[in-house]
Steps between C-alpha positions, in 0.01 A plus 500: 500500500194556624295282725219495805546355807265469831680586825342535830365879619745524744789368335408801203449741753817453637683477203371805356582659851879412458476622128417878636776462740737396272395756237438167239251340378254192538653368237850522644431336796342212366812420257681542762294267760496234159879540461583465859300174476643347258854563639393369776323167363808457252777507873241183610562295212735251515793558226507264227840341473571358192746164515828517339597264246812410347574248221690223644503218688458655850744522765857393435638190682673682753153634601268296484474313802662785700293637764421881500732670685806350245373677220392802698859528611626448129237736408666767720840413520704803442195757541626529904164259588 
């Protein structure tokens, strides 16, 4: 795709500077600047966690008044936890 975009002088001139050392081009280095961006930008985000749910009435009777750590230890009983 092609498109224009307005950067500062310096910013260009530097650019096109690490595009002769590199033996790349412009073009290159900007893709790669946009790329390294985005990565970047997409780490920041928080991850969207999407809730599980089950058909059913909840948490069996044994459960459902139990504080944490009971079903935690059911959870892991046997694992060596």
């Amino acid at each position: 795709m092609k498109t224009t975009i307005e950067i500062s002088d310096n910013l260009c001139a530097r650019a096109r500077k690490l595009a002769r050392e590199e033996r790349t081009t412009l073009r290159a280095i900007v893709e790669e600047g946009v790329a390294l961006a985005l990565d970047a930008h997409d780490r920041r985000r928080s991850p969207r966690i999407k809730p599980v749910v089950f058909a059913g009435k909840g948490l069996s009777d044994e459960f459902r008044h139990a504080p944490w750590h009971r079903v935690r230890e059911v959870i892991h009983a046997g694992r060596g936890g």
